[in-house]
N, C-alpha and C positions, 0 to 999 in steps of 0.2 A: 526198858521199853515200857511204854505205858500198857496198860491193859481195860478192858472195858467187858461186861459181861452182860451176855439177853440183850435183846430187841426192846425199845422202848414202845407200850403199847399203848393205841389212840384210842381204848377201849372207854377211859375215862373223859376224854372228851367228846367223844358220838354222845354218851349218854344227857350231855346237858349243853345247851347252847352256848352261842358266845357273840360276843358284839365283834363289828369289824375291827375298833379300836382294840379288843384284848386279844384280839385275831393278827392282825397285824406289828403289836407290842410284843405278843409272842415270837412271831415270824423277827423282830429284830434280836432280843434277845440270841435266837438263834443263829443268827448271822453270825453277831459279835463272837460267840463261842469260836465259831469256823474261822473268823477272819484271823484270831490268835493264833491260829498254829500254821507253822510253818516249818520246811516244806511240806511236800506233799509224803502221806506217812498213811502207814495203815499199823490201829492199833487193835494188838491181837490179846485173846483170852487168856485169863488167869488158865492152871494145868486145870482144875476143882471146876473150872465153870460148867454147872449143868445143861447151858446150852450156849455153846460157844458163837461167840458172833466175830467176823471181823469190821471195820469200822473206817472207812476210808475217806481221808480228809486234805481238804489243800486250800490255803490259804485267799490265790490271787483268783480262782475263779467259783470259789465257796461250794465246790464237789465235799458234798457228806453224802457218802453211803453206807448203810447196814448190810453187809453179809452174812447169811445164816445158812453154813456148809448143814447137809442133809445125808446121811449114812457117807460121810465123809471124816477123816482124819487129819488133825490141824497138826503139823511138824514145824515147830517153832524152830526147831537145831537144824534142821535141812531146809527151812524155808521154805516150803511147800503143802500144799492139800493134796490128800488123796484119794478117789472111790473105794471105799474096802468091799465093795464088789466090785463085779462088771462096768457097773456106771452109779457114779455117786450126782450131787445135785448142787449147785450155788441159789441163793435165793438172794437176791437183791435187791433190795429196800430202798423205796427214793423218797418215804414218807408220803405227809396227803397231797394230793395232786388236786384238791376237787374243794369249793366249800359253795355252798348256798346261800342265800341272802331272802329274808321276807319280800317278796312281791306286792307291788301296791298297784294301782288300778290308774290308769291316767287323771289326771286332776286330783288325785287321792295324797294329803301332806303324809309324807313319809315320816314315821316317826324315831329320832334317836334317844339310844343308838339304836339301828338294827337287827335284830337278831341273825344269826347266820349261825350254820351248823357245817364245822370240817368232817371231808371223807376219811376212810380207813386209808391207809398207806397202803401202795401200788405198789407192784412186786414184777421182777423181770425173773423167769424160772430156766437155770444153763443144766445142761447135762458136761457131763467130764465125762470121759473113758481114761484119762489117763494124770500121774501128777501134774497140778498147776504150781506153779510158783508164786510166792508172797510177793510180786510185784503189781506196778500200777499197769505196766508193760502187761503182763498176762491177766490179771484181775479183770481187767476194762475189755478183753479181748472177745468181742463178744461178735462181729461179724460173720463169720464163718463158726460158730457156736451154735449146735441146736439146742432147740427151747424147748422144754414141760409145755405142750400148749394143749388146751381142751378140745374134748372131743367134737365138738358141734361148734367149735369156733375156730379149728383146724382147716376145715375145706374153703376153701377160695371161693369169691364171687362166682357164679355162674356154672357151680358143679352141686350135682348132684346130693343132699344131705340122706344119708341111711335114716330110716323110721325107727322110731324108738328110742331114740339118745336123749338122755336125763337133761333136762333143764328145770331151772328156777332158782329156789333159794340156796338149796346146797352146793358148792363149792369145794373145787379140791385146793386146797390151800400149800400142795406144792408146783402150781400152776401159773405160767405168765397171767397176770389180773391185773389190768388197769380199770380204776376205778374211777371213771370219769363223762361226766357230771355226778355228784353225788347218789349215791347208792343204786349207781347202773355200773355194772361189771363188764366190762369189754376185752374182746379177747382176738389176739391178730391171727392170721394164718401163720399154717406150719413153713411157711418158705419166707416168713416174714423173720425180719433183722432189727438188729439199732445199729446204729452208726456210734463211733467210739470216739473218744476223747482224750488221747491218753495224756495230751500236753493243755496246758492251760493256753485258750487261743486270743493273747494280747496283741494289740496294736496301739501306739501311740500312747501307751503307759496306762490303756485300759483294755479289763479281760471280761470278753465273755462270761457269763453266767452259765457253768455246765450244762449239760442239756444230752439227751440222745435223742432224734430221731428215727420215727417209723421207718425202714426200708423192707428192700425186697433182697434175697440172696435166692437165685434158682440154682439147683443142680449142674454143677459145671460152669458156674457164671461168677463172674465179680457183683458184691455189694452192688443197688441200685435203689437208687428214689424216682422211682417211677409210678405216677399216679393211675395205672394199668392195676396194678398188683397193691395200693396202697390201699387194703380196706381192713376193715374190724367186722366181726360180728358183738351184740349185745348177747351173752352167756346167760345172764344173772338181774338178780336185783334183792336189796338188801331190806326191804322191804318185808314186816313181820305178816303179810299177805299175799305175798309174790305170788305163789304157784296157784288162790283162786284169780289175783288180776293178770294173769298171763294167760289162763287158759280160757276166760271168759272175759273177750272184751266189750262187755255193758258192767263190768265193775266195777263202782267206785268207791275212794276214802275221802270221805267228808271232811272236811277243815276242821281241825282239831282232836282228831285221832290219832294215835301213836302211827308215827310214819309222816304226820301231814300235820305238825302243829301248826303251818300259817300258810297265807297262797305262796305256794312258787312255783318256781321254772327251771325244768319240766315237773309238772304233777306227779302223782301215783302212778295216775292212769297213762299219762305220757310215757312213763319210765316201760311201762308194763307192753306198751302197743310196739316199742321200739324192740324188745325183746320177743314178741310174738314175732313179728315181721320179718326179723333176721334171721330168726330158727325154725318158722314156720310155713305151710302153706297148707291155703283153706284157713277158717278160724281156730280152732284145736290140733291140726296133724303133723306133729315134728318131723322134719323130712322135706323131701320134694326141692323142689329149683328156687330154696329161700333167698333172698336177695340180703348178701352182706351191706354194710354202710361207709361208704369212700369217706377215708379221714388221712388229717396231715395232722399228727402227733406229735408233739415235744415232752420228754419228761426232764423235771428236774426237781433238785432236792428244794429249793423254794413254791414247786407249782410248777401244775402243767398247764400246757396251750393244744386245744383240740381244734381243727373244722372239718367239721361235718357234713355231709349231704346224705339222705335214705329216701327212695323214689320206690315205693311198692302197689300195686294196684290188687293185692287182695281184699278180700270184701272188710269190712268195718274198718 
């Protein structure tokens, strides 16, 4: 069985930009790699790997994902993972979901290429309590699965936020994070789902592009997509000045500062109000009756699809 070892990380490309065309050249490349293998397989760590990943691939509907078990035990002879405590962690990697592009001004010639900058790789975070098996059948199983999810992006629209809970740049990074629109950090509720994929879904000798959707699972209920319970809060933002433009909104970063080398969309300061607003009320007090932001979510291993709506009437 093949093997594959660590997470591949987007460290090297945040740091320097990229045009659509080497953005997209790359995105095929990638493909082709996927479209080769056949069937659907997951390949698992050398014994030696010092951080084991699994790697899950299938040919007709281009599902690549990275798995990175967390105080878990990979049993290649029995076929399964294990928690070696109480409860171990799956981390699931569907790579970058998000890229940006220079903004140009109406009437303004666009100049190519255009620069554009991809997000960090989005991350789905499962608890185990008990062995999982090396399948696509249990791997994908993720419906009825609780999430790692943050603290201040746990509570559901319309409930109360405890004062005091840590926001801005820091990040627990064994934690569901979708990173989406570029260096805004969004994070669902605790009763919030994905919808599973375990088969490739062809019709007429063509297949869907994997994907999992945002849902809702309530206590005692089946899976739902219900735009009741479909929101996110903004957690974060990756932002080398987050925490003074989060907490002070007359902040800004001027065009051509690290964080803001050209106009786009959303700004600094965009990024920064959307994260006030979701975690906050009044202009500085974390807490209170913050108002989450209604979205319909896709993730997949070539890019995700977000819409959005945030309706808040606090002051600034």
């Amino acid at each position: 069985m093949a093997a594959r070892i660590g997470a591949v990380s987007a460290d090297l490309v945040l740091r320097s930009d990229l045009t659509r065309r080497t953005f997209l050249g790359g995105l095929a490349v990638g493909a082709a790699v996927v479209v080769t293998t056949s069937p659907a397989q997951a390949l698992l760590p050398r014994p030696a790997a010092p951080v084991a990943t699994i790697v899950l691939r299938r040919r007709e509907d281009m599902l690549r994902l990275v798995i990175t078990p967390v105080d878990v035990t990979v049993d290649k002879g029995n076929g399964r993972v294990s928690p070696i405590g109480e409860t171990g962690t799956l981390l699931v990697s569907f790579g970058p979901q998000a890229v940006t592009e220079k903004a140009f001004e109406p009437g303004q010639a666009p100049v190519a290429p255009t620069p554009a900058r991809l997000s960090k790789p989005s991350q789905l975070s499962f608890i185990i309590e008990s062995p999982v098996s090396l399948t696509l059948t249990s791997l994908l199983a993720w419906a009825d699965r609780e999430q790692n999810i943050n603290a201040i992006g746990r509570y559901l629209d319309g409930e109360i936020l405890p004062p005091g809970l840590p926001v801005g740049k820091t990040l627990n990074p064994r934690e569901t994070q979708i990173e989406m629109p570029w260096w805004l950090v969004l994070s669902p509720h605790r009763y919030s789902s994905w919808t599973e994929q375990v088969q490739a879904k062809t019709r007429g000798g063509r297949s869907e592009i994997f994907h999992a959707r945002l849902a809702t699972t309530l206590p005692g209920d089946d899976q739902r997509e219900d735009a009741t319970y479909r929101s996110v809060r903004a957690i974060g933002m990756r932002d080398l000045l987050a925490d003074a433009l989060i907490r002070d909104p007359d902040r800004e970063v001027q065009v051509g500062n690290q964080g803001h080398p050209w106009p786009m969309i959303p700004t600094p300061r965009d990024r920064a109000d959307i994260v006030r607003l979701s975690v906050m009320t009044g202009n500085a007090a974390v807490g209170g009756k913050a108002r989450a932001v209604k979205a319909r979510i896709a993730l997949s291993p070539l890019g995700g699809q977000m819409v959005a709506e945030g309706a808040w009437d606090e002051p600034g």
